[in-house]
BAMAR-678472 format. One record per residue (C-alpha): residue in one letter; x, y, z negated. Coordinates in Angstrom, 1 decimal, decimal comma, always signed. Example, Ala and Ser with C-alpha at 12.3 -4.5 7.8 and 13.67 -1.06 7.14 Angstrom:
<rs>
<r><type>a</type><u>+12,3</u><v>-4,5</v><w>-7,8</w></r>
<r><type>s</type><u>+13,7</u><v>-1,1</v><w>-7,1</w></r>
</rs>
This chain:
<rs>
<r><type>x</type><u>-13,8</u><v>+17,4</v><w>+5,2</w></r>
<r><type>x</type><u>-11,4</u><v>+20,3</v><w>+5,0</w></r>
<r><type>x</type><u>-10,8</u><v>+19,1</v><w>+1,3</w></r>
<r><type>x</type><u>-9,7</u><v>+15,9</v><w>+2,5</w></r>
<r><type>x</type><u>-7,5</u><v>+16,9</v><w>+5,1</w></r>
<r><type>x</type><u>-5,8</u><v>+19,0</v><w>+3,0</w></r>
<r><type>x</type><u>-5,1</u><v>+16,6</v><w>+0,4</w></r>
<r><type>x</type><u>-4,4</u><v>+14,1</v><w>+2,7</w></r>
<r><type>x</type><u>-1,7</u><v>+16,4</v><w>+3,9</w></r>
<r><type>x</type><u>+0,2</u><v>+17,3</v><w>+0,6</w></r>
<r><type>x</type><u>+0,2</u><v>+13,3</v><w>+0,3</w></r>
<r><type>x</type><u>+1,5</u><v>+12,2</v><w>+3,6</w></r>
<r><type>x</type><u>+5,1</u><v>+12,2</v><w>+4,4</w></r>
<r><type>x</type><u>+5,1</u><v>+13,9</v><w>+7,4</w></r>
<r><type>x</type><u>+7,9</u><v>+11,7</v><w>+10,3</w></r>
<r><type>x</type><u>+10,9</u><v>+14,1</v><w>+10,9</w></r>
<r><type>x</type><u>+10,8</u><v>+15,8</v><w>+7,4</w></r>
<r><type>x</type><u>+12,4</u><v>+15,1</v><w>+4,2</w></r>
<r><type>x</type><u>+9,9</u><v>+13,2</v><w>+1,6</w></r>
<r><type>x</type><u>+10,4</u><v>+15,4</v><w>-1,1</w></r>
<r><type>x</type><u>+10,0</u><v>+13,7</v><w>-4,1</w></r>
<r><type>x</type><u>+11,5</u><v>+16,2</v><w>-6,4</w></r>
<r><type>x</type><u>+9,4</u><v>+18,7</v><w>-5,4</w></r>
<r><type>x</type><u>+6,1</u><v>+16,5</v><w>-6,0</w></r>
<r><type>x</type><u>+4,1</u><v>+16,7</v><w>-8,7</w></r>
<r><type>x</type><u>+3,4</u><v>+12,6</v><w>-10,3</w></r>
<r><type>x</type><u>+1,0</u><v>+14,8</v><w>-12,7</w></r>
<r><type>x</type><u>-1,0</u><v>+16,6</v><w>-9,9</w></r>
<r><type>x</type><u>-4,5</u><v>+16,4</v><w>-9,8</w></r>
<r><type>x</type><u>-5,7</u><v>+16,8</v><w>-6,0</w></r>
<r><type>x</type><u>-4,9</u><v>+20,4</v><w>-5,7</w></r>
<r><type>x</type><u>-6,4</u><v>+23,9</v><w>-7,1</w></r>
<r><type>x</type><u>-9,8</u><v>+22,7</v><w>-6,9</w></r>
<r><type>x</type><u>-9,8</u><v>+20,4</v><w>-9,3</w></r>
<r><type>x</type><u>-7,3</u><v>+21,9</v><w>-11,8</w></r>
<r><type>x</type><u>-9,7</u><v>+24,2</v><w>-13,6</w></r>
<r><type>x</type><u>-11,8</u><v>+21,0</v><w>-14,1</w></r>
<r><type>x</type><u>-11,5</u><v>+19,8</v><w>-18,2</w></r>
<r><type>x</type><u>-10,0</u><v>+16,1</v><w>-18,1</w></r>
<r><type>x</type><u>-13,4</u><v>+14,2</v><w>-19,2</w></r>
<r><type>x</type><u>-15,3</u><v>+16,7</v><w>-16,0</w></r>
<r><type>x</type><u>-12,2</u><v>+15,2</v><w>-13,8</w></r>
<r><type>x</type><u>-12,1</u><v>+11,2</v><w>-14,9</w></r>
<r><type>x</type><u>-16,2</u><v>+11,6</v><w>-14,2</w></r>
<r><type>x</type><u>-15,5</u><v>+13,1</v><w>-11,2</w></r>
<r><type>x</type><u>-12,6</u><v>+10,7</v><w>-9,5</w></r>
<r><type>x</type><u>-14,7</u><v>+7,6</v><w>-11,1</w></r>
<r><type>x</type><u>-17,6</u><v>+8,4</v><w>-9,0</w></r>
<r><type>x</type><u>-15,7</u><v>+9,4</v><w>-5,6</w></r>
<r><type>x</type><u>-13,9</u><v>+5,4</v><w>-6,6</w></r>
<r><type>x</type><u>-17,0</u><v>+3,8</v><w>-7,1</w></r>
<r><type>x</type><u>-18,5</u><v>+6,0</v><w>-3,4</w></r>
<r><type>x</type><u>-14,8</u><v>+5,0</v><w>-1,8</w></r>
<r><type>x</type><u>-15,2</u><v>+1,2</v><w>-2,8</w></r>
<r><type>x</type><u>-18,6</u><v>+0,7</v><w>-1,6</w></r>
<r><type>x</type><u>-17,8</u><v>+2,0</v><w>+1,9</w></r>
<r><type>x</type><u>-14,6</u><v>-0,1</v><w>+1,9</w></r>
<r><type>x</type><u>-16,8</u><v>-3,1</v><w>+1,5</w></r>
<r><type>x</type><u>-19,1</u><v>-1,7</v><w>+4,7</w></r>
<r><type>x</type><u>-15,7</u><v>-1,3</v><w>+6,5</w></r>
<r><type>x</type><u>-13,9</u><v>-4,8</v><w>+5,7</w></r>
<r><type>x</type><u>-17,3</u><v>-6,5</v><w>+7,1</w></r>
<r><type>x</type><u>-16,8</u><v>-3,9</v><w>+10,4</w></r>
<r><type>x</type><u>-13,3</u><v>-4,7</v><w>+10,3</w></r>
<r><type>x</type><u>-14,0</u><v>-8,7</v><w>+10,0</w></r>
<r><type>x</type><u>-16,9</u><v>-8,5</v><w>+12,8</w></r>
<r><type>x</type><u>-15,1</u><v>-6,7</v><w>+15,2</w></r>
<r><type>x</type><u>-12,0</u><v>-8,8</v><w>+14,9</w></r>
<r><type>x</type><u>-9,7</u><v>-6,8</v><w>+16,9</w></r>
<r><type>x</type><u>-7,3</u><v>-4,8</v><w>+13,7</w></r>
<r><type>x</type><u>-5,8</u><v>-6,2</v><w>+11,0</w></r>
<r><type>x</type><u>-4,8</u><v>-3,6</v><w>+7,6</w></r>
<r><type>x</type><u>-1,6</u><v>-4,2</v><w>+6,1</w></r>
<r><type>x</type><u>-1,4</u><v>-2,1</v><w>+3,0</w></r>
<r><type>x</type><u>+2,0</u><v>-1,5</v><w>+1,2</w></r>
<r><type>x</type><u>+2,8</u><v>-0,8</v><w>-2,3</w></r>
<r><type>x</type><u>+6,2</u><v>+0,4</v><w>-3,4</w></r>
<r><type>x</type><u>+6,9</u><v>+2,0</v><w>-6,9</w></r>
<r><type>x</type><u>+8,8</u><v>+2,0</v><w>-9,8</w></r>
<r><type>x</type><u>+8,0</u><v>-0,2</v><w>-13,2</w></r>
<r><type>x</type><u>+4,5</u><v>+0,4</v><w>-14,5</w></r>
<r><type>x</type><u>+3,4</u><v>+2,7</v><w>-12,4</w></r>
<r><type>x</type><u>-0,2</u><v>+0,9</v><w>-11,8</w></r>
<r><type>x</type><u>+0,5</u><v>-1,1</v><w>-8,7</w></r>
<r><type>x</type><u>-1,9</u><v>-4,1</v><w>-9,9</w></r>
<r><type>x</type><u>-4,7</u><v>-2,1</v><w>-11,8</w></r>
<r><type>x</type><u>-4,8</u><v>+0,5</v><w>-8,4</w></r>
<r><type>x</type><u>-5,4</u><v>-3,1</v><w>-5,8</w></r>
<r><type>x</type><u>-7,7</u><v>-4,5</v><w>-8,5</w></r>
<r><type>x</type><u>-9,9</u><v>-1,5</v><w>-8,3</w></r>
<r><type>x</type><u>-9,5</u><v>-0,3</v><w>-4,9</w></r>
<r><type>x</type><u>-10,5</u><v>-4,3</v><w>-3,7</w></r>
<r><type>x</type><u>-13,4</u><v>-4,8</v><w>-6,2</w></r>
<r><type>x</type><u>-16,1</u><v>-4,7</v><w>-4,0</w></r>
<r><type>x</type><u>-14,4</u><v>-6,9</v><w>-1,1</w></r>
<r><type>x</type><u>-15,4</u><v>-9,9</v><w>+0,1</w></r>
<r><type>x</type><u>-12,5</u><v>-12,3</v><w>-1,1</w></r>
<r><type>x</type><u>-12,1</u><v>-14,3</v><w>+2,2</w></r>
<r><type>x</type><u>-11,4</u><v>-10,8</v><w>+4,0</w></r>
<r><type>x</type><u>-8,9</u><v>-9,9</v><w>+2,0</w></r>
<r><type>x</type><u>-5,3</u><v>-11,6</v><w>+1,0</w></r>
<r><type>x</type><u>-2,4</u><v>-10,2</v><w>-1,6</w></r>
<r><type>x</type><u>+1,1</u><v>-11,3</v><w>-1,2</w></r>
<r><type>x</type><u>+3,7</u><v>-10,6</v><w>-4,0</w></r>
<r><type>x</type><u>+7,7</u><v>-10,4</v><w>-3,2</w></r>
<r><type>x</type><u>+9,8</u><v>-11,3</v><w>-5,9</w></r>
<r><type>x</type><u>+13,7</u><v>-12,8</v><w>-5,6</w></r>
<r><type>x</type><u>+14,1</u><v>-14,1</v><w>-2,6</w></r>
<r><type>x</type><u>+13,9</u><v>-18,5</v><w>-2,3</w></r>
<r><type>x</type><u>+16,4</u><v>-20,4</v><w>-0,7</w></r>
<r><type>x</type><u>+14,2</u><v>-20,2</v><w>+2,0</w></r>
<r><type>x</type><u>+13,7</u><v>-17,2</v><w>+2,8</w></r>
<r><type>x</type><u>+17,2</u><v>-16,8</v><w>+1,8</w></r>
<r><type>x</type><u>+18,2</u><v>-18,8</v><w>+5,0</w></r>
<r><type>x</type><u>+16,3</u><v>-16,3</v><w>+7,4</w></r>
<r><type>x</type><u>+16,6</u><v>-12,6</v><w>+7,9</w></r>
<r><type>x</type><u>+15,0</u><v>-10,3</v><w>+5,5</w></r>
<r><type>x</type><u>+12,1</u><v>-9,2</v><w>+7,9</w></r>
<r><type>x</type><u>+10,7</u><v>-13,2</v><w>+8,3</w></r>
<r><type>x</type><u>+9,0</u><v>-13,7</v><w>+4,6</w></r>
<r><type>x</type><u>+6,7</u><v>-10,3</v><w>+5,4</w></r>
<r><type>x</type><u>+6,1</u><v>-12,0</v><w>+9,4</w></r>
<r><type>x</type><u>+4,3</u><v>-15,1</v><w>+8,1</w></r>
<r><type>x</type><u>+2,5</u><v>-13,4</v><w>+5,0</w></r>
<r><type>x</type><u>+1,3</u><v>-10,9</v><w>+7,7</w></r>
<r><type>x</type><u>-3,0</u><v>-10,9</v><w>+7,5</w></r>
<r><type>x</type><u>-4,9</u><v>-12,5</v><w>+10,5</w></r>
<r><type>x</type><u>-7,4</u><v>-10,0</v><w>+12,7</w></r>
<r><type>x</type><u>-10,6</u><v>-8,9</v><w>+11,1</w></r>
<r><type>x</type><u>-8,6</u><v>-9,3</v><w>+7,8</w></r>
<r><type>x</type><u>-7,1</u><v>-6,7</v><w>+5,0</w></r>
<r><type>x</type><u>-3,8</u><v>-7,9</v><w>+3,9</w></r>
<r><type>x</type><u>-1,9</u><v>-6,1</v><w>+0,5</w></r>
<r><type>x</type><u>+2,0</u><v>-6,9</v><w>-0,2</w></r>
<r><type>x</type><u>+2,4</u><v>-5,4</v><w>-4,0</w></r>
<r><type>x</type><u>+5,8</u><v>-4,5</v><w>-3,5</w></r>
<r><type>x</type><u>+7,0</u><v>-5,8</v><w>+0,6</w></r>
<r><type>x</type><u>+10,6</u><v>-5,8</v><w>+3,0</w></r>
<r><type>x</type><u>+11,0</u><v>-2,3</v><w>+1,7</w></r>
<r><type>x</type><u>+12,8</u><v>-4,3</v><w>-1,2</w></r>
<r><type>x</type><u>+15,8</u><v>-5,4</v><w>+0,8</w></r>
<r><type>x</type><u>+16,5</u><v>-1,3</v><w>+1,3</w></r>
<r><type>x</type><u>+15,5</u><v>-0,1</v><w>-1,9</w></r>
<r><type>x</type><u>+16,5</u><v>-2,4</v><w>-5,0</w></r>
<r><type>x</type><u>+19,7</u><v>-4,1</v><w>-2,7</w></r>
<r><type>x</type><u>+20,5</u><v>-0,7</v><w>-2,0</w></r>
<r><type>x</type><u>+20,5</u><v>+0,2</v><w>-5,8</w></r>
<r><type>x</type><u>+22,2</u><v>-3,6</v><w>-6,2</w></r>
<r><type>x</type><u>+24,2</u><v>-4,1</v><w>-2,8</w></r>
<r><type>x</type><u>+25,6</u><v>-7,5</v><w>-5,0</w></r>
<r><type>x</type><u>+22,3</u><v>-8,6</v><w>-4,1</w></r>
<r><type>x</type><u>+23,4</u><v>-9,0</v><w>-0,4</w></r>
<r><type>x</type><u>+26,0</u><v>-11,7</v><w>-1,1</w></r>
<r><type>x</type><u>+23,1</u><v>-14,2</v><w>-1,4</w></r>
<r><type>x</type><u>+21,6</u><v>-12,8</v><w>+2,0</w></r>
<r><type>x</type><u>+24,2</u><v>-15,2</v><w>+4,1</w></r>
<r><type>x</type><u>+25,2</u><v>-12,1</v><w>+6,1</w></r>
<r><type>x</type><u>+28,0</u><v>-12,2</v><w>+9,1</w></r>
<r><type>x</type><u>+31,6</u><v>-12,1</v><w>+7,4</w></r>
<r><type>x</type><u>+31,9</u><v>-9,2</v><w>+9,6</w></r>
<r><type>x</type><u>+29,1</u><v>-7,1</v><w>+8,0</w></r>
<r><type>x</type><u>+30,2</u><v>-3,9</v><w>+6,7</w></r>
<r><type>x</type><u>+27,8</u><v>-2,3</v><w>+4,0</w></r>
<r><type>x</type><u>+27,9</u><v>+1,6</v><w>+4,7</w></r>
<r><type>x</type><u>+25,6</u><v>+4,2</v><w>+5,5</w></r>
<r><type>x</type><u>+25,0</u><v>+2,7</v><w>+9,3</w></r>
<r><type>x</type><u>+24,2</u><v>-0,8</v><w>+7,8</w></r>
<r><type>x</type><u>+21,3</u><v>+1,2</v><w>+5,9</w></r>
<r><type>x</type><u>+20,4</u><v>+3,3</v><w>+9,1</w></r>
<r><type>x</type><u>+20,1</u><v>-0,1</v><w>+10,8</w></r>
<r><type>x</type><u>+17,7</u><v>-1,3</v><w>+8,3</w></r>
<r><type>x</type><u>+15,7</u><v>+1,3</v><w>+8,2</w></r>
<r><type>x</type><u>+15,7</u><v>+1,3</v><w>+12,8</w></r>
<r><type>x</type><u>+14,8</u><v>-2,4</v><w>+12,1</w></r>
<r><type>x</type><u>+11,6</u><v>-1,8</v><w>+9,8</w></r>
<r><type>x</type><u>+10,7</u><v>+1,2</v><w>+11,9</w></r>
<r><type>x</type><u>+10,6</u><v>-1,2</v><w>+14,8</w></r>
<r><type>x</type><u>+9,1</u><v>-4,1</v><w>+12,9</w></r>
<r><type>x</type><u>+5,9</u><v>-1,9</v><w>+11,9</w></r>
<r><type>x</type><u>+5,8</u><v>-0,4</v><w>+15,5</w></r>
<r><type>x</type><u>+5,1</u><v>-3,8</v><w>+16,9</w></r>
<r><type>x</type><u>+2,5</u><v>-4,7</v><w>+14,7</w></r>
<r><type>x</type><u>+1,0</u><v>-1,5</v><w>+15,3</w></r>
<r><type>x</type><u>+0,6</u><v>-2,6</v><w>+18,8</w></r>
<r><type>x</type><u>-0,6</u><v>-5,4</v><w>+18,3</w></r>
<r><type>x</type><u>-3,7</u><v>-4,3</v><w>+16,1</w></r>
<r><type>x</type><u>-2,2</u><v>-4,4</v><w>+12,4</w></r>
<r><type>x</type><u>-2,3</u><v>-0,6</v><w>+11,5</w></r>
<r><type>x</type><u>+0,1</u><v>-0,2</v><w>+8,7</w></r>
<r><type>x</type><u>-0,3</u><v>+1,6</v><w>+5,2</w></r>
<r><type>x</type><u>+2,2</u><v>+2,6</v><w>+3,0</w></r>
<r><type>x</type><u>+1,9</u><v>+3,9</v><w>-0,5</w></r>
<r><type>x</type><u>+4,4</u><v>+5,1</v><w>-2,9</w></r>
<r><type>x</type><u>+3,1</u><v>+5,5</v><w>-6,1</w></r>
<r><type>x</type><u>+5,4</u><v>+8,2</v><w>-7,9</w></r>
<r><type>x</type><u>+5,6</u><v>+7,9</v><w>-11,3</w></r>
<r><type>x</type><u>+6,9</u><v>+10,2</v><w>-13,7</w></r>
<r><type>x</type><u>+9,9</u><v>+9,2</v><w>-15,9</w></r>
<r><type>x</type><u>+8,0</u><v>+10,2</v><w>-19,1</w></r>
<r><type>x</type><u>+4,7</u><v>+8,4</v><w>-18,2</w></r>
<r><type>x</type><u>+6,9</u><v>+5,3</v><w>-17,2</w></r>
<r><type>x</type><u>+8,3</u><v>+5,3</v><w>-20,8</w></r>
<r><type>x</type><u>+5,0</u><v>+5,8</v><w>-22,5</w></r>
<r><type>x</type><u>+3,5</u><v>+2,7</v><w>-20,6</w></r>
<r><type>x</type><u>+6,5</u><v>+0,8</v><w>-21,6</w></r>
<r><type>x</type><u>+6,4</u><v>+2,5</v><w>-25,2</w></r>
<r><type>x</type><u>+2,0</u><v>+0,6</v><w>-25,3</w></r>
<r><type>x</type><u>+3,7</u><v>-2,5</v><w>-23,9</w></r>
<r><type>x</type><u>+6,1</u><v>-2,9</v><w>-26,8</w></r>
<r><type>x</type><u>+3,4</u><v>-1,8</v><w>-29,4</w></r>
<r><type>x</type><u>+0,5</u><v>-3,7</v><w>-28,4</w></r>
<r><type>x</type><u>+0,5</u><v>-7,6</v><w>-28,9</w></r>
<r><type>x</type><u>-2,0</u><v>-8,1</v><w>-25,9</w></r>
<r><type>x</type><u>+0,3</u><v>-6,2</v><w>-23,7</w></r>
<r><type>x</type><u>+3,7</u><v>-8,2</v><w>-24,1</w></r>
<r><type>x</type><u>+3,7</u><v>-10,3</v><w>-22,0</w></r>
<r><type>x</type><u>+3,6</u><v>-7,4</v><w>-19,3</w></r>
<r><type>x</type><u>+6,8</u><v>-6,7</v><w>-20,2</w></r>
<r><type>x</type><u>+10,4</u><v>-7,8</v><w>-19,3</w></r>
<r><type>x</type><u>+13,9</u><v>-6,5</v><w>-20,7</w></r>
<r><type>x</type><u>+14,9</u><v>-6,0</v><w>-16,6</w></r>
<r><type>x</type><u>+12,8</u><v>-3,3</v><w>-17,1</w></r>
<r><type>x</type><u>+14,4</u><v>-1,0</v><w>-19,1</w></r>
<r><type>x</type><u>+17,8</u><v>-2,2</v><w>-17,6</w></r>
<r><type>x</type><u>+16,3</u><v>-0,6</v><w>-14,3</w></r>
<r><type>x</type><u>+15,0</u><v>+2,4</v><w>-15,7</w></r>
<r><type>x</type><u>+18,8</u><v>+2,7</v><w>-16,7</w></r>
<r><type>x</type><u>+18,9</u><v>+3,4</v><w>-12,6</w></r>
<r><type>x</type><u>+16,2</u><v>+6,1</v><w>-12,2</w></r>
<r><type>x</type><u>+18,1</u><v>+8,2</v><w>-10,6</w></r>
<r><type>x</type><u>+19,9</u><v>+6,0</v><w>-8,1</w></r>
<r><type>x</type><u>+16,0</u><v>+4,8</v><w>-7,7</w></r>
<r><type>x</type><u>+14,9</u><v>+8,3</v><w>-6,8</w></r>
<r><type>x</type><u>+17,7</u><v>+9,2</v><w>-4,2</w></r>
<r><type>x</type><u>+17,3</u><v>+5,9</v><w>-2,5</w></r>
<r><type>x</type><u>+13,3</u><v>+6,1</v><w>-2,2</w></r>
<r><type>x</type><u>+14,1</u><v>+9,8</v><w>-1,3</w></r>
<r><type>x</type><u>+15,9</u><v>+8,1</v><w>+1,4</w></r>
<r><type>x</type><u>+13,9</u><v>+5,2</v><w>+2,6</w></r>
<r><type>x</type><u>+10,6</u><v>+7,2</v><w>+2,6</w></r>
<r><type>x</type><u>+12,4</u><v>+10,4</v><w>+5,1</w></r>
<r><type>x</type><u>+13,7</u><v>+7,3</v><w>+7,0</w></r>
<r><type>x</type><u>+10,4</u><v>+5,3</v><w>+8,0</w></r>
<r><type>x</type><u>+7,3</u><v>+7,3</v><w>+7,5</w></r>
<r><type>x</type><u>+6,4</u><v>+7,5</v><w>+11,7</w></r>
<r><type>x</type><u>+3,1</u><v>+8,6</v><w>+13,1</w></r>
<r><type>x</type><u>+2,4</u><v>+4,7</v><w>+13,2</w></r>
<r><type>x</type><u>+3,3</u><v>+4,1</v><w>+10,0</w></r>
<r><type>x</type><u>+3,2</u><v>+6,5</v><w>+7,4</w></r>
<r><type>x</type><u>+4,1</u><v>+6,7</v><w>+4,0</w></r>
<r><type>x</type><u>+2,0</u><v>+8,5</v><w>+1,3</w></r>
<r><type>x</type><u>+3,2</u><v>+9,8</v><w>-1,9</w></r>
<r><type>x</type><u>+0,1</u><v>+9,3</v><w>-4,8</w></r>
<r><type>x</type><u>+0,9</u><v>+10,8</v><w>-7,8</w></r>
<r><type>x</type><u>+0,4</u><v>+8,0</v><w>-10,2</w></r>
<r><type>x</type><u>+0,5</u><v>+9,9</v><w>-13,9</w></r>
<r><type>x</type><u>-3,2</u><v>+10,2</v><w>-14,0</w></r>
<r><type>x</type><u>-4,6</u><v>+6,4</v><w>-12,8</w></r>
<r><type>x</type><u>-7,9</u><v>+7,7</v><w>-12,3</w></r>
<r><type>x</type><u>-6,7</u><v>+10,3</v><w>-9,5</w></r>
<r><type>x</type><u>-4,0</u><v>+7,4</v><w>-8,5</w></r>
<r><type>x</type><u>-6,4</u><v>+4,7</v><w>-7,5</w></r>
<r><type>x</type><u>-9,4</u><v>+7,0</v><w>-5,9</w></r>
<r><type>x</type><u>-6,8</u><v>+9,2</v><w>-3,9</w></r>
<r><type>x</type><u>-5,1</u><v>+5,1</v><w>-2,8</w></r>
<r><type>x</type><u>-9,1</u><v>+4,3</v><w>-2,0</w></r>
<r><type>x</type><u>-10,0</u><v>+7,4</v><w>-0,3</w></r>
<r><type>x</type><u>-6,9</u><v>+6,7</v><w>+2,2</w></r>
<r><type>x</type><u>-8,1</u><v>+3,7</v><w>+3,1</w></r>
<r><type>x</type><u>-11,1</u><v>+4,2</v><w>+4,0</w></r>
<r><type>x</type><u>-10,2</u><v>+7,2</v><w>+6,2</w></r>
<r><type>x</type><u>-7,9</u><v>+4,3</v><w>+8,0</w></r>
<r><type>x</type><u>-10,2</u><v>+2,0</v><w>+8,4</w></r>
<r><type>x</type><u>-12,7</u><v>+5,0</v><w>+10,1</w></r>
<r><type>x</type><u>-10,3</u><v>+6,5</v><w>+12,3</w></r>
<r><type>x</type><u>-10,2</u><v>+3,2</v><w>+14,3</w></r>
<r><type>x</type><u>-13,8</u><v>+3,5</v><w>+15,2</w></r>
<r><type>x</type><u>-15,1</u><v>-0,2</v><w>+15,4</w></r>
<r><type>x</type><u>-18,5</u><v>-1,4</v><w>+16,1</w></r>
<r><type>x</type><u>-20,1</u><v>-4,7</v><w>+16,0</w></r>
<r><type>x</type><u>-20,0</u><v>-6,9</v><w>+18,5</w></r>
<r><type>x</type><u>-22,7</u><v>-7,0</v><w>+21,8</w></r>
<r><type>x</type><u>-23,8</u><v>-10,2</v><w>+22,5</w></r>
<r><type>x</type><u>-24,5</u><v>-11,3</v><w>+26,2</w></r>
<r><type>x</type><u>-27,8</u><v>-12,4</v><w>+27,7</w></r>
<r><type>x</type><u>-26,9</u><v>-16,2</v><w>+26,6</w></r>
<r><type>x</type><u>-26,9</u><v>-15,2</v><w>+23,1</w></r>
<r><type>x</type><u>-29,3</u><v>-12,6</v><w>+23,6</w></r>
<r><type>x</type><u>-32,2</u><v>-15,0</v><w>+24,8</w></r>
<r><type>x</type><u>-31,1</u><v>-18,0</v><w>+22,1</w></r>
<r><type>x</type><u>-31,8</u><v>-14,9</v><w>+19,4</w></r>
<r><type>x</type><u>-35,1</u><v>-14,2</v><w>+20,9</w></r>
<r><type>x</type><u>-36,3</u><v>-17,8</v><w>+20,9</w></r>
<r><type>x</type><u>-35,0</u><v>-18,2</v><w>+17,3</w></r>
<r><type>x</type><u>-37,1</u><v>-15,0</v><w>+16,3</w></r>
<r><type>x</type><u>-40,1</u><v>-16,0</v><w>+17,8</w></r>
<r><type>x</type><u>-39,9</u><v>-19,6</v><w>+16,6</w></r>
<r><type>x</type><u>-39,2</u><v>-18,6</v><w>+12,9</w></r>
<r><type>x</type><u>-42,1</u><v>-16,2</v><w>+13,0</w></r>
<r><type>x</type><u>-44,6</u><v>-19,3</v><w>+14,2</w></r>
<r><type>x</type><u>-43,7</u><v>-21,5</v><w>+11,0</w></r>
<r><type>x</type><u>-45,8</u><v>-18,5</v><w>+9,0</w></r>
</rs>
């Protein structure tokens, strides 16, 4: 357990404190422990604790659909080909389907174009008893229209808007408050940021390009927005410090190794899940006694 905790602290972005990126390790491993470890020992190693995580995620969804009290919003926010899809493929393998649901924000439609930018998450938001997964989320509207403020001509704002550092503060007050609500109201929020190195980005780009099977994964936006890493970096630097809370928070997985990506991602969850202690439901002496009578009635047909 003291493992745990204290990788579950180097990931966490504690509220109040800087996030840190450039002083993060998208390589790292899970701490000295498992750095002495030859890389075949390791990918044995993190595909077993997977395998251990995923199981007891499928013990916890059926808790967490029983009890139907919380809901589990999990958030994914990276940069291009970091292993946002493979990472909620694997994690959610052993789930039952109808307890889970993944949403996926793209461009806005005229739609949602016509409401503020918190309303498309509201209605995509997962019932009680239910684990919901946005691959990618609102966190777009303060991190790629932050990189691309031309973006928020087609957002309908007031003509008195001014787009300045308060109108991002603002933003950032308006998720914080948004997330806040729905942790009071059962849905316990998860955020991951899976920090990808700039040289591992290029060499998944580089087996995209060179492998037939893998083009259609890839897009020419994506190298014109790896022409913005570094306006990327400073602004996730930013939006991460600015709404990690203690209901809320946002954990940095280093995402260079997928192996340690998706079972540190797993391993998080399931700690979440735990920490909110459910239990099955009682039943009363109504449905006590109908139980009884169906017990003893099945046993006579023998």
């Amino acid at each position: 357990m003291a493992l745990a905790d204290d990788i579950l602290s180097t990931l966490i972005v504690k509220p109040g404190t800087a996030a840190d990126l450039a002083g993060r390790d998208p390589a790292w491993k899970g701490g000295s422990h498992f750095e002495d470890m030859a890389t075949e020992e390791l990918q044995t190693f993190a595909k077993e604790r997977l395998q251990q995580f995923v199981d007891d995620l499928c013990d916890a969804q059926e808790l967490l659909w029983a009890s139907d009290t919380y809901s589990l919003l999990l958030i994914f926010q990276a940069l291009d080909a970091a292993g946002k899809d493979g990472t909620i493929k694997h994690i959610m393998s052993g789930v039952n389907p109808q307890g889970c649901q993944v949403f996926s924000f793209k461009q806005p439609s005229a739609l949602e174009l016509d409401h503020d930018f918190l309303w498309r998450a509201s209605i995509a938001l997962p019932e009680r008893g239910r684990i919901g997964i946005f691959n990618r989320s609102y966190y777009e509207d303060v991190v790629v229209v932050q990189v691309h403020p031309e973006f928020l001509r087609n957002q309908k704002l007031p003509p008195a808007t001014v787009v300045d550092g308060r109108f991002w503060q603002e933003r950032y007050e308006d998720i914080n408050a948004f997330e806040r609500h729905l942790d009071r109201n059962g849905t316990k929020v998860v955020k991951f940021f899976l920090n990808v190195s700039k040289e591992e980005q290029r060499q998944r780009f580089l087996r995209r390009v060179e492998n037939a099977d893998k083009y259609w994964k890839f897009s020419p936006t994506d190298l014109k927005e790896r022409g913005h890493w570094d306006e990327y970096q400073r602004t996730f630097e930013d939006v991460l410090t600015n709404t990690s809370t203690g209901q809320a928070p946002w954990y940095v997985i280093p995402a260079d190794h997928k192996y340690v990506m998706r079972t540190l991602v797993a391993g998080v969850v399931v700690r979440v899940i735990r920490s909110l202690d459910l239990s099955y439901p009682t039943v009363g002496p109504e449905r006590l006694e109908a139980v009884e009578k169906a017990r003893a009635e099945l046993r006579a047909e023998v």
